[in-house]
C-alpha positions in Angstrom: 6.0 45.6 -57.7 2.8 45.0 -56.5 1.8 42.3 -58.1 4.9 39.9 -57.2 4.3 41.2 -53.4 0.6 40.2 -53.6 1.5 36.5 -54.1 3.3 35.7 -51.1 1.4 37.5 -48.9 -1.6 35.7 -49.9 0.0 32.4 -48.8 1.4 33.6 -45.6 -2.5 34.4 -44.6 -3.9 31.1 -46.1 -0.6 29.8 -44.2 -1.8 31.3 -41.0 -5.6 30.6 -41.4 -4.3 26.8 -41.8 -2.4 26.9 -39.1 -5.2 28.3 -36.9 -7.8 26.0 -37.9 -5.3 23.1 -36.8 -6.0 21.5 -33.1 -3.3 21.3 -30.9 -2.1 17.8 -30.3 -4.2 15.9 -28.0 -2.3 15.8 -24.8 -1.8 11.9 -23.5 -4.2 10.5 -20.8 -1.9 9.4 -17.8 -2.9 5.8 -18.9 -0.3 6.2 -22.0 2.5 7.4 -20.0 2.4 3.3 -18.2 4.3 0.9 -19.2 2.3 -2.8 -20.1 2.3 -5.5 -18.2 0.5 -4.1 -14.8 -2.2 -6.3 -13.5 -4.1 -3.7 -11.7 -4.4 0.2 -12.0 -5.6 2.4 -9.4 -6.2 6.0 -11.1 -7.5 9.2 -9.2 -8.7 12.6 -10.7 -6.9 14.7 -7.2 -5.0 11.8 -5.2 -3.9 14.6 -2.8 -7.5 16.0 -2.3 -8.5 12.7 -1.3 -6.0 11.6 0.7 -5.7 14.7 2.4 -9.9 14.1 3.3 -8.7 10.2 4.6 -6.2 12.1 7.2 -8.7 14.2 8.3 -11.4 11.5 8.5 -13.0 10.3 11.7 -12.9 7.3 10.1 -9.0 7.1 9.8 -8.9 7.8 13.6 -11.3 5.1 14.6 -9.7 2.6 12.5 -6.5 3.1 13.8 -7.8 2.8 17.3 -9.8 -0.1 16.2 -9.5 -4.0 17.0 -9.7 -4.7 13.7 -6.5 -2.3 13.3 -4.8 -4.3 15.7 -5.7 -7.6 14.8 -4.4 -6.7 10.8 -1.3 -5.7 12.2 -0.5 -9.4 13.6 -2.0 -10.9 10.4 0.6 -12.7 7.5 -0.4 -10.3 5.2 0.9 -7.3 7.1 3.8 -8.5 8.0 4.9 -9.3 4.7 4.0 -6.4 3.5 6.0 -4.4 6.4 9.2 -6.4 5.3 8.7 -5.2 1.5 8.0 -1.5 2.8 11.8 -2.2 5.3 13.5 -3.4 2.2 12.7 -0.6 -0.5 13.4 1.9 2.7 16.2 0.6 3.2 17.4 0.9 -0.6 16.3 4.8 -1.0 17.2 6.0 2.9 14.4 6.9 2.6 11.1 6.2 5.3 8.2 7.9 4.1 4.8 8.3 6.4 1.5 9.7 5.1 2.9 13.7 5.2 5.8 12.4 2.8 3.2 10.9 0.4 0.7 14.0 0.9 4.0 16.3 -0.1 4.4 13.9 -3.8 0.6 13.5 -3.9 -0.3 15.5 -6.4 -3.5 15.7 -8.6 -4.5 13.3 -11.2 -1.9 10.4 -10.3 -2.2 6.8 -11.1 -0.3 3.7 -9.7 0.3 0.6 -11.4 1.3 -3.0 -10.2 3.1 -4.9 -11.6 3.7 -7.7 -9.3 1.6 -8.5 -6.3 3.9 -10.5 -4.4 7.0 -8.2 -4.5 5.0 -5.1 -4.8 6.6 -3.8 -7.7 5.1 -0.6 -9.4 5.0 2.7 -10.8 3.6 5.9 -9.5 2.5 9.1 -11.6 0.9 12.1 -10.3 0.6 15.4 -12.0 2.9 17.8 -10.0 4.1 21.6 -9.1 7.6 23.1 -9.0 7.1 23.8 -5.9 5.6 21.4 -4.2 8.1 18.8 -5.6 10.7 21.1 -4.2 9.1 21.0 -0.1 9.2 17.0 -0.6 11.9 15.2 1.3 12.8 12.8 -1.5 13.6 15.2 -3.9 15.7 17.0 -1.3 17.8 13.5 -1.4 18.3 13.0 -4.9 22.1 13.8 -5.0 22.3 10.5 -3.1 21.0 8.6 -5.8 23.0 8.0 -9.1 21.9 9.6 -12.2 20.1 8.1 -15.5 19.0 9.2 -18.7 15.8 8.2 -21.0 14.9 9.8 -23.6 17.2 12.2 -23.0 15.5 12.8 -19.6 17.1 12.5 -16.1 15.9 10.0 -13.3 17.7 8.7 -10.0 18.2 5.2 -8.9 19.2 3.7 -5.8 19.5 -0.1 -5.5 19.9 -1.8 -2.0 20.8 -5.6 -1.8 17.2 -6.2 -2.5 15.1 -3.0 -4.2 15.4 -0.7 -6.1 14.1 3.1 -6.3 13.7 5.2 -9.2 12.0 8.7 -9.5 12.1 11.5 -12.5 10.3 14.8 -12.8 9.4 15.4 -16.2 6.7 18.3 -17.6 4.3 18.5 -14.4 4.9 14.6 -13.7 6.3 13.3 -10.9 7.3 9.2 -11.4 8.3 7.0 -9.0 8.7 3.3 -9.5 10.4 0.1 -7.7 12.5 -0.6 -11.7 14.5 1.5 -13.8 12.9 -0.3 -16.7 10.0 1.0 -15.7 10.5 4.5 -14.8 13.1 4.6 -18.5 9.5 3.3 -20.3 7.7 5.7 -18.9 9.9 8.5 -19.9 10.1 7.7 -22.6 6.3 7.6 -23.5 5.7 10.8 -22.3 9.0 11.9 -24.3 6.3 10.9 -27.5 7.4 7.3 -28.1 4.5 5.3 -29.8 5.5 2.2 -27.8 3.1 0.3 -26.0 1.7 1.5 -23.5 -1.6 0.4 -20.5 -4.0 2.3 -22.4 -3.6 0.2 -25.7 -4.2 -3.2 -23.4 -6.9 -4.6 -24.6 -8.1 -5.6 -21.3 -7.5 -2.1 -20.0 -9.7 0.0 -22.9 -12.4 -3.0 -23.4 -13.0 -1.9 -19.3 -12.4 1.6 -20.0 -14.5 1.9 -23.1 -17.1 -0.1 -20.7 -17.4 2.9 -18.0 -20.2 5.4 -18.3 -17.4 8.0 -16.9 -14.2 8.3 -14.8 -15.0 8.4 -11.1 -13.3 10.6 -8.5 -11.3 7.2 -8.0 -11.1 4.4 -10.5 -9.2 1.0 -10.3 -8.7 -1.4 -13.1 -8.2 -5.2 -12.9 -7.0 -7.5 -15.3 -8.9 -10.3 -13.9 -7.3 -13.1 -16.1 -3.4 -12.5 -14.9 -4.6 -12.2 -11.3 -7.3 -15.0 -11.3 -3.5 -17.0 -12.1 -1.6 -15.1 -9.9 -1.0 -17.9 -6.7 -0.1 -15.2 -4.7 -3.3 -13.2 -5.2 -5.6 -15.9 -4.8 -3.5 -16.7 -1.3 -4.4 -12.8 -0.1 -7.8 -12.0 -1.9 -9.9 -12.0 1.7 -13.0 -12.5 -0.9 -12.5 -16.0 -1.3 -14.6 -16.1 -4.6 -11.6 -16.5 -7.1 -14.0 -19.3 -8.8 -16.7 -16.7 -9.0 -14.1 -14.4 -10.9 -13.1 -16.5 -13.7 -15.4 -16.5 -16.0 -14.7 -12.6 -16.3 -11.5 -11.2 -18.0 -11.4 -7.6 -16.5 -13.0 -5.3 -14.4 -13.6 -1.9 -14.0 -14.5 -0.3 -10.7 -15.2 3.9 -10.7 -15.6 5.4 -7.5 -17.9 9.3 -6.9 -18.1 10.9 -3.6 -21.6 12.7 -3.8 -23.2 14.7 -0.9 -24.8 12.0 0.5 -22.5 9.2 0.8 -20.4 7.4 -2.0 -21.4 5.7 -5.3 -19.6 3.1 -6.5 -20.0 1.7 -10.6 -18.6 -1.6 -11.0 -18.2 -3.3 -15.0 -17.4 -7.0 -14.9 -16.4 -8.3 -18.6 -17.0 -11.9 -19.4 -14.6 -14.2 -21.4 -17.0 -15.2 -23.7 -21.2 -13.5 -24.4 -23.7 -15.7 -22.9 -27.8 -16.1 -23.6 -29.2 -13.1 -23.0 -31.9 -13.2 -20.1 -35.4 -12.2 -20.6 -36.0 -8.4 -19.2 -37.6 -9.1 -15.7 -39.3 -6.4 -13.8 -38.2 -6.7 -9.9 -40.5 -4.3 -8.7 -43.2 -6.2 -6.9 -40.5 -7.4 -4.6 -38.8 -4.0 -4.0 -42.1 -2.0 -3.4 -43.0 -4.5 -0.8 -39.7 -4.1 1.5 -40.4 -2.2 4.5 -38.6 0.8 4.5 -37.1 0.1 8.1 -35.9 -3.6 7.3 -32.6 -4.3 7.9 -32.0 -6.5 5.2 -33.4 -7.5 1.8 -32.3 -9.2 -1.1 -34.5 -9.7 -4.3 -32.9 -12.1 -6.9 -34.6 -12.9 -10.7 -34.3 -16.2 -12.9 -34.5 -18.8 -9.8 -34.9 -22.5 -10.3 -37.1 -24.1 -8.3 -34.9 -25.9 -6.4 -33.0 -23.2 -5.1 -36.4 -21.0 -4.0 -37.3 -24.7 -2.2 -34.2 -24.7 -0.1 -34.4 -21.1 0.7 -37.8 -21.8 2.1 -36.5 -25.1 3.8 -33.6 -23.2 5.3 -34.7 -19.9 6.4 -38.1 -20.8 7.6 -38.7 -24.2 8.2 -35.6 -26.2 9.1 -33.1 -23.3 10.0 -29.6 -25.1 10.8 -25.7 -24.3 10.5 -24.0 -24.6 7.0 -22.0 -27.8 7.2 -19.4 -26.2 4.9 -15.7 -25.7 6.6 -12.5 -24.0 5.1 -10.3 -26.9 5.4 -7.7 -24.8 5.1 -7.6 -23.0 8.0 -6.0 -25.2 10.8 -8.0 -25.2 14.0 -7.0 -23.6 17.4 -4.2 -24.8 19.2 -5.6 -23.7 22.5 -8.9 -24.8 23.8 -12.2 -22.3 23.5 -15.5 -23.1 25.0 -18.0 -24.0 21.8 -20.0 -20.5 21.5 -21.1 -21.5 18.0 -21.1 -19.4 15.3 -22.5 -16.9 12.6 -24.1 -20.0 11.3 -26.2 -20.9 14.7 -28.2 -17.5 14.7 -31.6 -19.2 13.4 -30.8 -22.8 14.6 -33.8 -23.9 16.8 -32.3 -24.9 20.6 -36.2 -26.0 21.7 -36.3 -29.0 19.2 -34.4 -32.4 18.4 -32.2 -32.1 15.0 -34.0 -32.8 11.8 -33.7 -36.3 10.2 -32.5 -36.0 6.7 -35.3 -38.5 5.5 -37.6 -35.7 6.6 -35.9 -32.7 4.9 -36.1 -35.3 1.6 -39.8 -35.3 1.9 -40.2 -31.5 2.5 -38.2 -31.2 -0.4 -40.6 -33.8 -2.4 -43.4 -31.7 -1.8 -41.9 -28.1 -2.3 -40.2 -28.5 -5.7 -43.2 -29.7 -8.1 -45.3 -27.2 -6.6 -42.5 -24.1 -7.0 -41.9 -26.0 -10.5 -45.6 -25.9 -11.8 -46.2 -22.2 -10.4 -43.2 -20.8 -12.9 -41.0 -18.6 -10.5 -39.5 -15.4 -12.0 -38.2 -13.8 -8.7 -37.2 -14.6 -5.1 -36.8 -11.9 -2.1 -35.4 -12.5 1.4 -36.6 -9.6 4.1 -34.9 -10.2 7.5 -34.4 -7.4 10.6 -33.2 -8.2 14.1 -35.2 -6.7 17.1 -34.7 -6.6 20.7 -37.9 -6.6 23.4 -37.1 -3.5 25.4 -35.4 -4.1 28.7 -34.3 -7.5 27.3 -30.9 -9.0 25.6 -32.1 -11.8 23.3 -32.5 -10.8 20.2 -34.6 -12.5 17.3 -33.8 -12.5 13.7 -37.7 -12.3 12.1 -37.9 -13.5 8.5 -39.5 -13.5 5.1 -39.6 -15.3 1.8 -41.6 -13.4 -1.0 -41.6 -15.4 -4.1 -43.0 -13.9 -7.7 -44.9 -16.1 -10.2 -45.8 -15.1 -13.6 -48.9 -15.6 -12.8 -51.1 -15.0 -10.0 -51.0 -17.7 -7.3 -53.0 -20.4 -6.7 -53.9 -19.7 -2.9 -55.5 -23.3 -2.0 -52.7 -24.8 -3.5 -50.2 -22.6 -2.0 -51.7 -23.2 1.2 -51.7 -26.9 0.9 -47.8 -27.3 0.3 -47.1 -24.9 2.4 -48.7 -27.0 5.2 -47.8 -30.4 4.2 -44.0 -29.4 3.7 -45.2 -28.2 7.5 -46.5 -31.1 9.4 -43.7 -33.1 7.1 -41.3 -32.0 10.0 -43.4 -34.3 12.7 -42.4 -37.8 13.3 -41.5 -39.5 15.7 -38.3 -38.8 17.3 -39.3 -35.4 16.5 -41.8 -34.2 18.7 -42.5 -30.4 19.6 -42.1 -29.0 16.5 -46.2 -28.3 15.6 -45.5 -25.0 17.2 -43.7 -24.2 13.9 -47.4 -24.2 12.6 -48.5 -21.3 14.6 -45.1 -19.1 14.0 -45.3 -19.4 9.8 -47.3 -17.1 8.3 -48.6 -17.2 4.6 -50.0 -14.4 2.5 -50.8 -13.8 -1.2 -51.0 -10.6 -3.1 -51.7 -11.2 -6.7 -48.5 -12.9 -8.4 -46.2 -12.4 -4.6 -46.9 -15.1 -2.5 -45.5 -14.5 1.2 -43.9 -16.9 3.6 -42.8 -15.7 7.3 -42.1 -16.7 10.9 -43.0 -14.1 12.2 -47.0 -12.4 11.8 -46.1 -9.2 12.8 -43.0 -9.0 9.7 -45.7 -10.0 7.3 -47.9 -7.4 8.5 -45.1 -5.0 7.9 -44.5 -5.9 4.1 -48.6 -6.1 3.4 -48.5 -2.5 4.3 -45.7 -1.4 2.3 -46.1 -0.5 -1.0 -43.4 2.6 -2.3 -43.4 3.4 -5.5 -40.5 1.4 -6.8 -38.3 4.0 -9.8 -35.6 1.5 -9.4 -32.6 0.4 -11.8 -35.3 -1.5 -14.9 -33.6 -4.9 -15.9 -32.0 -5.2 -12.8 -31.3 -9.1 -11.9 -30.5 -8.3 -8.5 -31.1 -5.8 -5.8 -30.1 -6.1 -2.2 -30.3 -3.1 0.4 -28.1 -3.8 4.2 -29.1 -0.8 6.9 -26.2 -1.0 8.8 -27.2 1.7 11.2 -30.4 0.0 12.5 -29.3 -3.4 13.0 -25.5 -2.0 14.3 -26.8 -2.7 18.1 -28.9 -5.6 17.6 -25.9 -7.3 15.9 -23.3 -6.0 18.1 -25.4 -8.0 21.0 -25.5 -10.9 18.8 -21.9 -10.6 18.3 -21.1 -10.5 21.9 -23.2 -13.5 22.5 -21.4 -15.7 20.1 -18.2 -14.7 21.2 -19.0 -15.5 24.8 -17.2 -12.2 25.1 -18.2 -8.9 27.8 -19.5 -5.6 26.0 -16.4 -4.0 24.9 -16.1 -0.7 23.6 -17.8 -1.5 20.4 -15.1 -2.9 19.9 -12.8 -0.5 20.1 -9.0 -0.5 21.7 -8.7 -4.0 22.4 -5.4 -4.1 23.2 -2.4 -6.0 25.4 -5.6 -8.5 26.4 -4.4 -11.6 24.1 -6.4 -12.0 20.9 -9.5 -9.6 20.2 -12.9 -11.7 19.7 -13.5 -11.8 16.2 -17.1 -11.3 16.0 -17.8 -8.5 19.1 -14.3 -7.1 18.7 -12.6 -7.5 15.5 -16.1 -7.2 13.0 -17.6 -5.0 15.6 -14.6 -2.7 16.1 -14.8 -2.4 12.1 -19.0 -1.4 12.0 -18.1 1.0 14.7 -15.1 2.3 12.2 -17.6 2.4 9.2 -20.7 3.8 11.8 -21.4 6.9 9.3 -22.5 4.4 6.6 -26.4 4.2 7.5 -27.2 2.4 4.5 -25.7 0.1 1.4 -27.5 -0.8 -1.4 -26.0 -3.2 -4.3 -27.6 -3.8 -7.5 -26.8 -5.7 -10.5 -27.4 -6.4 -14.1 -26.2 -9.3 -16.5 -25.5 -8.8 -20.1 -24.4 -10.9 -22.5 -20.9 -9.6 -22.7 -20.6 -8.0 -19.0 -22.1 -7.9 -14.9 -22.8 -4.3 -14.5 -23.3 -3.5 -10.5 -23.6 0.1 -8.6 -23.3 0.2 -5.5 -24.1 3.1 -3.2 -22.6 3.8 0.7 -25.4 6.5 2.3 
């Protein structure tokens, strides 16, 4: 008997060892429970620990306060958004404010959009029993008419213009603006193989692209929206031109104890050369460490590094550009100038273009035969004590693969100089005195200002910066704040105000002093920004980092 015993019991334990050694299935990243076909994800490891930290912000208290607050409010965008928001209330009864989101915020949660212009999307966020139970919109759902999905309940309400549709399913609360979507979703999780946003190949390319998930991440498909008319009406960048070349991107967001890192991923349509491995160092190392602003660019042509000299130290002027678009004014402002006007001479005639034709004759074969590799731009703002004009000191600092030629350097320098004195154009040899040249090995320097040159002479930090970096620009927004906030008020025409702050029932705020400034006085706990960027063949990689 012991023998026909032994048999089967053997098999049960290999049985059991099998079963043992078997993982558990993989449960499915909250990518796979989306539907295709969204144009943007926005995913967050805790929505509701973050969002709770936004209501408690200063930063949520000042912008609400804020001009620039107000001044969104009476913008297009707003109010079309407002009219969406009115219409879905008004299909679900249902109003919610930031405590009704915070009650179905739960912890990792993504939302998806679908359509930009009539805001259509679904929302997932990993959720208790009993926190679903304290929300208001759950408390409603006998209101709504029932569904079924995969043999899974959801609610719908459809007004005469949206629709709502939630579910709770296994820890997952949904909530989306289609049944379709809310039924695919449901589905997905139910263990349908259909497809799904993580098996877009726009969305993993971007994903697999990431060195990790960030506290907040947000996904683009750059190709749909770059076609989207109403997303390149809203996008306040402006640099949709900039963006097609690029098929998706991939933006991860950390909050760290000293600030906020940001890792952006930018993939091309199609690889490109790869550039040569250029070592920004010189540039970097050189940048006082209480500038206010530096920017340190690789691979320039020539012509570009002789207009950056032409414009920022020898012929400063307004841009000429203007957005067409926009239509002017109806009522009648006095002409304070602009952004553009901060480094435009008021002691000297205009230029004549014949002359800025000749400064460029003599700039461009000279930058051309010294075989630029890098350009940097070092600029502050400072203020004589007791006094309201403030000066915007600058510097050009220009990298050669070779070490300069300093007769020669000094030569152009000075003929693209006196080049500016004609007649018709008298008073402008002063500009001799105020430009400043320097040359330390293969950086050659080029100020108006002596004491800014001295400055960078004197710097040297050790530079353990990002290696291959193409581009490296550093703001300090909380030493140029007050400077800028003077230079602000004097374009504007405008009185001190606030920093900006509560403009209200007095007409339109000034857009410079009281709308921009209202929004540096929102961000003031960001001392520092720094962006920097490297191109590959098949991607832009760029971190930046909010101190």
């Amino acid at each position: 008997m012991k023998r026909y015993f032994t048999i089967p019991i053997g098999v049960l334990l290999l049985t059991g060892v099998a079963w043992l050694q078997v993982p558990p299935p993989r449960p499915k990243a909250i990518a796979e429970l989306i539907p295709p076909g969204a144009l943007l994800a926005i995913e967050a490891k805790d929505f509701h620990a973050l969002l709770s930290s936004w209501d408690q912000s200063q930063a949520k208290a000042k912008w609400l306060k804020s001009a620039n607050y107000e001044q969104f409010t009476q913008s297009n965008l707003f109010q079309k958004m407002s009219g969406v928001f009115d219409e879905y209330n008004a299909a679900s009864q249902f109003a919610p404010g930031l405590a009704d989101v915070l009650q179905i915020a739960g912890s990792e949660s993504a939302l998806a959009l679908y359509d930009p212009r009539e805001l259509e999307f679904l929302y997932i966020t990993r959720l208790d029993n009993t926190a679903l139970s304290q929300s208001q919109l759950w408390g409603m759902r006998a209101k709504f008419e029932e569904r079924q999905s995969a043999g899974k309940t959801f609610y719908l309400r459809t007004g005469s213009k949206r629709t709502v549709a939630f579910a709770f399913s296994g820890d997952y609360f949904f909530l989306a603006t289609r049944d379709d979507l809310i039924a695919q979703a449901l589905a997905l999780q139910s263990g349908s193989q259909g497809p799904n946003l993580a098996g877009e190949r726009w969305y993993a390319d971007a994903a697999q692209a990431s060195s990790g998930r960030g506290d907040l991440r947000m996904t683009l498909d750059l190709q749909s929206l770059v076609n989207n008319t109403y997303f390149r009406s809203y996008w306040i960048h402006r640099n949709v031109s900039e963006l097609k070349p690029f098929r998706s991107e991939i933006c991860d967001l950390d909050r760290t104890a000293g600030g906020f890192t940001e890792r952006r991923v930018l993939l091309r349509q199609s690889d490109v050369p790869a550039a040569p491995a250029l070592d920004l160092g010189p540039l970097v190392s050189v940048a006082p460490p209480t500038i206010g602003l530096y920017r340190v660019f690789a691979t320039v042509q020539p012509e570009t590094a002789a207009q950056w000299i032409e414009e920022k130290l020898l012929y400063p002027t307004p841009s000429a550009t203007r957005d067409n678009r926009i239509a002017p004014p109806s009522d009648v402002q006095p002409d304070a100038g602009t952004e553009a006007d901060l480094e435009t001479r008021i002691d000297a005639l205009p230029v004549p273009s014949e002359q800025r034709a000749r400064v460029m004759e003599i700039l461009k074969p000279w930058l051309t035969s010294a075989n630029i590799t890098a350009l940097a731009e070092y600029q502050s703002s400072e203020r004589p004590q007791g006094s309201d004009f403030v000066s915007t000191p600058a510097a050009i600092a220009l990298l050669s693969s070779r070490d300069w030629d300093a007769d020669a350097a000094r030569i152009a320098f000075r003929a693209a100089l006196t080049a500016r004195v004609s007649e018709g154009n008298v008073g402008t040899l002063d500009g001799l005195a105020r430009r400043s040249i320097a040359i330390r090995g293969r950086v050659l320097l080029l100020a108006n200002d002596a004491a800014l040159l001295q400055q960078i002479l004197a710097t040297n930090t050790p530079q353990t910066g990002a290696p291959g970096a193409d581009s490296i620009a550093t703001f300090h927004h909380a030493g140029e704040r007050d400077n800028f906030m003077r230079i602000m008020h004097d374009l504007d025409a405008a009185p001190a105000i606030n920093n900006g702050m509560q403009f209200r029932n007095a007409g339109a705020a000034p857009f410079f002093s009281a709308n921009l400034g209202s929004l540096s006085e929102v961000l003031s706990s960001v001392s520092t920004v720094t962006v920097t960027q490297q191109s590959n063949p098949n991607s832009v990689v760029q971190l930046v980092e909010y101190r």
